[in-house]
C-alpha positions as CSV (number, residue, x, y, z in Angstrom):
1,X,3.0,-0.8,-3.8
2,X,5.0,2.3,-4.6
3,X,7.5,1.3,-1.4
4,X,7.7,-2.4,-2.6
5,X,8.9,-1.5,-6.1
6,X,11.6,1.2,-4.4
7,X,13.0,-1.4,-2.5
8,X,13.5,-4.4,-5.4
9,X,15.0,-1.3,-7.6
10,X,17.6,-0.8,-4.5
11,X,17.4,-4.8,-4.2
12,X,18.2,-5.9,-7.4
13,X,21.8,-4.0,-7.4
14,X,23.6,-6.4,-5.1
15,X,26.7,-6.7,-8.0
16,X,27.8,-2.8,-7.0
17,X,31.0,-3.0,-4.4
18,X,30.8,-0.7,-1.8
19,X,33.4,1.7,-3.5
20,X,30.8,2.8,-6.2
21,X,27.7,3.1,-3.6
22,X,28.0,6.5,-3.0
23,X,28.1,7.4,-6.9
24,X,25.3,5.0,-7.4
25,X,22.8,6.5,-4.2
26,X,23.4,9.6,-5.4
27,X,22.5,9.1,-9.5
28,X,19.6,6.1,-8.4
29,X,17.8,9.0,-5.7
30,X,17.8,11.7,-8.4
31,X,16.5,9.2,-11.1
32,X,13.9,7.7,-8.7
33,X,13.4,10.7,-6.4
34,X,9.8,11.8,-7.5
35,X,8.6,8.5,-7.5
36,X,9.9,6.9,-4.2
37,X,10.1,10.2,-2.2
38,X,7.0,12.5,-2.2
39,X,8.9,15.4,-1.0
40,X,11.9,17.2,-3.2
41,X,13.2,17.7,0.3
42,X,13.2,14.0,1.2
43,X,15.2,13.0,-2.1
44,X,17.5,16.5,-2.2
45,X,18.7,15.5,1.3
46,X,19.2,11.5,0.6
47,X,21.6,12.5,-2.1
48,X,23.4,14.3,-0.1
49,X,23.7,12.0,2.8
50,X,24.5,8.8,0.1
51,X,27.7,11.4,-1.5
52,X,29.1,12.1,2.2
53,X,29.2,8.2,2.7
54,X,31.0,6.6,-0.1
55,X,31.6,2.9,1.9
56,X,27.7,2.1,2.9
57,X,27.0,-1.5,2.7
58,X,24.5,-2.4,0.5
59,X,22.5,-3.0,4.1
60,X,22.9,0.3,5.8
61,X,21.9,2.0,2.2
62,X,18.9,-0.3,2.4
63,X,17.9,1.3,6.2
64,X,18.5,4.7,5.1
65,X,16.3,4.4,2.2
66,X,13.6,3.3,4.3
67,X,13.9,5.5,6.8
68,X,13.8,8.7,4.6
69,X,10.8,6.5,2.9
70,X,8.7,6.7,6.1
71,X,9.9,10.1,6.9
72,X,8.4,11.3,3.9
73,X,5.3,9.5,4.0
74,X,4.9,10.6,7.5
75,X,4.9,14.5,5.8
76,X,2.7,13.5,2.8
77,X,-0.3,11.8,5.1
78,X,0.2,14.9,7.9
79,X,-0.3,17.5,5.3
80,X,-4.1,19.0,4.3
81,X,-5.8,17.3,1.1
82,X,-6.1,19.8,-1.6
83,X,-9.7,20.4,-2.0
84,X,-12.1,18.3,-3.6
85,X,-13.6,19.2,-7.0
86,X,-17.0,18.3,-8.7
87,X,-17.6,17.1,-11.9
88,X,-18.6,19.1,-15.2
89,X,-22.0,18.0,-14.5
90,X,-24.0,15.8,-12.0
91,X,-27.5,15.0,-10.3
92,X,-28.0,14.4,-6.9
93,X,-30.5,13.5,-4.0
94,X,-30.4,15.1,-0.6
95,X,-32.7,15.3,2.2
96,X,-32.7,18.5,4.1
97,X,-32.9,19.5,7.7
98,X,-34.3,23.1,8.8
99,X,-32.4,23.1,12.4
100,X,-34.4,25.0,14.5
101,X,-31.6,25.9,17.2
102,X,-29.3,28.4,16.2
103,X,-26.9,27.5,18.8
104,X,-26.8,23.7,17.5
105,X,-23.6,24.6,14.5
106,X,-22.7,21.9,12.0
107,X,-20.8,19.3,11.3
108,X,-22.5,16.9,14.4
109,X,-19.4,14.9,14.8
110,X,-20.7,13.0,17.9
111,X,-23.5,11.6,16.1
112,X,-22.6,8.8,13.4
113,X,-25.5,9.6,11.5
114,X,-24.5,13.4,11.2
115,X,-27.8,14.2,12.1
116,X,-28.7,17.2,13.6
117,X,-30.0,17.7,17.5
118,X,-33.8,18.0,17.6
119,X,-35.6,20.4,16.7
120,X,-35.6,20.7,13.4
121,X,-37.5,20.1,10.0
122,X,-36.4,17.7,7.6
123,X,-37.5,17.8,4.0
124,X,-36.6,16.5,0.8
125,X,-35.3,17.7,-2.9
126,X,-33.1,17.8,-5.9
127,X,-29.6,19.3,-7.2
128,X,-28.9,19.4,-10.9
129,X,-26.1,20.9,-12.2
130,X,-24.1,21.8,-15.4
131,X,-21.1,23.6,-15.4
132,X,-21.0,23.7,-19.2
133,X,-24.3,25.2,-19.8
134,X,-23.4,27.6,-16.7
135,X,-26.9,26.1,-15.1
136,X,-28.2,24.9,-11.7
137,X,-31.4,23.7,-10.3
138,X,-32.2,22.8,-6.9
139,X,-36.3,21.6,-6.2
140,X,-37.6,21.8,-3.1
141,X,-40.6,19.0,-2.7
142,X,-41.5,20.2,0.9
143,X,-40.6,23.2,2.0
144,X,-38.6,26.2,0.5
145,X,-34.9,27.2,1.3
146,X,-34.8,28.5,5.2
147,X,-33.7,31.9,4.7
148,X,-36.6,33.9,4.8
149,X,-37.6,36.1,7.9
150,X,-41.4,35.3,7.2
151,X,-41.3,31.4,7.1
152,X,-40.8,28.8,4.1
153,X,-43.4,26.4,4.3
154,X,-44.2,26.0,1.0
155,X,-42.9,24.3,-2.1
156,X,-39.8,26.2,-4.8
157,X,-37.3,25.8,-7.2
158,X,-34.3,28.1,-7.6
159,X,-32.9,27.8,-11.1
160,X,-29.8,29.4,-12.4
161,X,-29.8,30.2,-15.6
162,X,-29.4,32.6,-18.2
163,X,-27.1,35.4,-16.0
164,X,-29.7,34.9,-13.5
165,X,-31.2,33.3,-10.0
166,X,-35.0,32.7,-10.6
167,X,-37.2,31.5,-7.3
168,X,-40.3,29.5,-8.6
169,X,-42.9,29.0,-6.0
170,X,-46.5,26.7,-6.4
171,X,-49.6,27.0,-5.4
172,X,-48.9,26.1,-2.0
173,X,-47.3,29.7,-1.5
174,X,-48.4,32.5,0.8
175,X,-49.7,35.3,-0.7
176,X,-46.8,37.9,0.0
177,X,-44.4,34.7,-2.5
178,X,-44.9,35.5,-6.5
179,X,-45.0,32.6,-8.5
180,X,-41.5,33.8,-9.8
181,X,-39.3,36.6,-9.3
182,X,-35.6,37.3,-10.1
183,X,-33.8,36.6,-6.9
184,X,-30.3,37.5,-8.1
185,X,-28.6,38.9,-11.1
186,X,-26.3,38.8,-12.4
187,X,-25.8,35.5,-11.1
188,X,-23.9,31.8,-11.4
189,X,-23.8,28.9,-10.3
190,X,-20.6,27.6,-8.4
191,X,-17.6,26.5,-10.4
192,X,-16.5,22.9,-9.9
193,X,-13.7,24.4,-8.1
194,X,-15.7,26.6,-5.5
195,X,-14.1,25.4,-2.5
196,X,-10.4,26.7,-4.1
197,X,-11.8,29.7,-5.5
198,X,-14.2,30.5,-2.5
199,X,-11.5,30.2,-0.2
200,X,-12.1,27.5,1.5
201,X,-10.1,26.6,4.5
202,X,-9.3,23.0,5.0
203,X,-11.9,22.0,8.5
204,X,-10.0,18.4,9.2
205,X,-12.4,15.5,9.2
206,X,-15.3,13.7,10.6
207,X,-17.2,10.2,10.3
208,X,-20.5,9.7,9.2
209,X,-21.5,5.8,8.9
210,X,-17.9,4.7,9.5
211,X,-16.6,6.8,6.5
212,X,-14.3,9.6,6.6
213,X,-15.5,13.2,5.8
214,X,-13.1,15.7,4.8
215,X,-14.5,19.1,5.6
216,X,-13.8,22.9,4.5
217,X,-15.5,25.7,5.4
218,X,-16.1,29.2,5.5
219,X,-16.5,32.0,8.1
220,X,-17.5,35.1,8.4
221,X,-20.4,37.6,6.5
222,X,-22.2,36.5,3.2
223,X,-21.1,33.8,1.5
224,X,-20.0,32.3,4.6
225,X,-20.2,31.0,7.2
226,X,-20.8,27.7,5.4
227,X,-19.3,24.0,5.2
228,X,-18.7,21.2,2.5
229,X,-17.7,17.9,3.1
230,X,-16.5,15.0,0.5
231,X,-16.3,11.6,1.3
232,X,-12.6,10.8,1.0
233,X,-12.6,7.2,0.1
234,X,-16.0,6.8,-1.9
235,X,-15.3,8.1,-5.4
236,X,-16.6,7.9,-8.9
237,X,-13.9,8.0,-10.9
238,X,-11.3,10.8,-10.1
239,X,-14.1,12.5,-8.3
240,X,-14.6,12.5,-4.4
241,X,-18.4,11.8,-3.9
242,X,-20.2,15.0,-1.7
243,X,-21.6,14.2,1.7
244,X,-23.2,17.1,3.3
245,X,-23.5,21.2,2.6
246,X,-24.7,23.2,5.7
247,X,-25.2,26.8,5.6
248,X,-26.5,29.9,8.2
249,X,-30.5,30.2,7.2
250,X,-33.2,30.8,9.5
251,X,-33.7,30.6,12.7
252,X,-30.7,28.2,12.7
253,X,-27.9,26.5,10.0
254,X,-29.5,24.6,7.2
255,X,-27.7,20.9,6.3
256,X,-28.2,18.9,2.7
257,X,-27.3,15.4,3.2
258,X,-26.5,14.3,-0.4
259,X,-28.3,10.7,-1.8
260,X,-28.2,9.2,-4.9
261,X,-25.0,11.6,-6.5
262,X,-23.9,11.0,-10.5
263,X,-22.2,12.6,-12.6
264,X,-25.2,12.9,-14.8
265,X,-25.5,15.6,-17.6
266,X,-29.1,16.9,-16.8
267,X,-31.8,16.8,-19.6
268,X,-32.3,20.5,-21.7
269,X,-35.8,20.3,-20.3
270,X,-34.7,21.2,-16.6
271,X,-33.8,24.9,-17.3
272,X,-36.6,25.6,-19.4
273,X,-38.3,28.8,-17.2
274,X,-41.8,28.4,-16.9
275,X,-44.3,31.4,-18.9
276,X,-44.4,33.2,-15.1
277,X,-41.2,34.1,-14.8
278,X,-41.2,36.0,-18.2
279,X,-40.9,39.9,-17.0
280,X,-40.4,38.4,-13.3
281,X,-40.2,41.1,-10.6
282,X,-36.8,41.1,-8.4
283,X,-38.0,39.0,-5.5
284,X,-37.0,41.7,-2.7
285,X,-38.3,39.2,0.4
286,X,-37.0,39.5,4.0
């Protein structure tokens, strides 16, 4: 659309004699530059080119035009996205797979699913989140986070809340797990704009289910290596709906495929601590 209206504003000037279409290029590209170019260099260098020329028919102006158009479209589709952001607030589904090889490294590009090579665990759980009340949940409904030398198999919550990471276990816990303990602090959740201020690089893309995936990850020590990826053309609203989160756990990486996302402000109910984390011990587990 934004080509089609550049060309009728070019169009629609057929009563200008070639004598006065170098003026006129030159005044119509700096008027219109930031909305038919993308670039300043696309429009800086089309008014220089339309002022050298002074005699253009109306028809060579016309090819010019739209051959600095597709130049600069060209640039604007080659360069990175800037990264995604979330919302204020959201809920979300996601199912989660404990990948037991720690040779098998996300994102699984040749499978359409994005599904991890067997073996692995797959489990399922929760995400709420509010940036405004500086809060996070995620539940666990079948096994715990993988990052724990001496197993997960058994049911947790991590809440953040209050300057603080809390790990809340059931009664399915071994005996070495309390039923809460302070596994951070102090402590916060991730701002809407982690992936700028984490330093995300830009990881190119990926399909999962025919849609595009735009990925960014990163390496190295602790926080990293990890990787996010949006779903470029499925939004709600302004916001770019989340696909998958993997991370390095144990034995092998850890991947959240999201379900179910909205931007949903989470009821005050979900970061109510329950009575056994009052004086909770640091956590302290391998």
């Amino acid at each position: 659309e934004q080509n089609i209206i550049c060309w009728l504003i070019l169009g629609c000037t057929t009563d200008y004699t070639t004598d006065t279409l170098g003026a006129f290029t030159r005044n119509l590209a700096r008027k219109f530059s930031s909305f038919c170019f993308p670039t300043a260099t696309a429009s800086s260098v089309l008014c220089k080119f339309a002022g050298s020329f002074p005699r253009l028919t109306m028809a060579t102006l016309l090819a010019i035009v739209a051959a600095f158009a597709c130049l600069a479209q060209v640039y604007a589709e080659s360069a990175d996205p800037q990264p995604y952001v979330w919302p204020q607030y959201f809920v979300t589904n996601w199912t989660l797979y404990n990948i037991l090889s720690p040779d098998a490294v996300p994102p699984y590009a040749n499978n359409p699913f994005n599904l991890p090579p067997a073996p692995y665990n797959a489990g399922r759980g929760a995400t709420f989140y509010d940036w405004t009340k500086r809060s996070m949940r995620e539940q666990y409904y079948d096994f715990c986070v993988p990052i724990f030398e001496n197993g997960n198999n058994w049911r947790c919550d991590f809440l953040n809340n209050v300057n603080a990471s809390y790990l809340i276990a059931y009664d399915d816990r071994p005996s070495w797990v309390y039923p809460c303990c302070i596994f951070a602090q102090p402590w916060s959740p991730p701002a809407p704009n982690f992936l700028q201020s984490s330093g995300c690089g830009y990881n190119g893309t990926t399909k999962i289910e025919g849609s595009i995936v735009d990925w960014w990850g990163l390496g190295g020590p602790a926080p990293g290596p990890f990787g996010y990826g949006f779903y470029r053309d499925q939004t709600i609203g302004e916001y770019h709906i989340p696909a998958v989160f993997y991370f390095l756990g144990v034995p092998g990486f850890a991947q959240q495929d999201f379900f179910n996302w909205s931007i949903t402000q989470p009821s005050s109910d979900i970061w109510e601590l329950p009575d056994s984390c009052i004086n909770a011990p640091a956590c302290n587990y391998q």
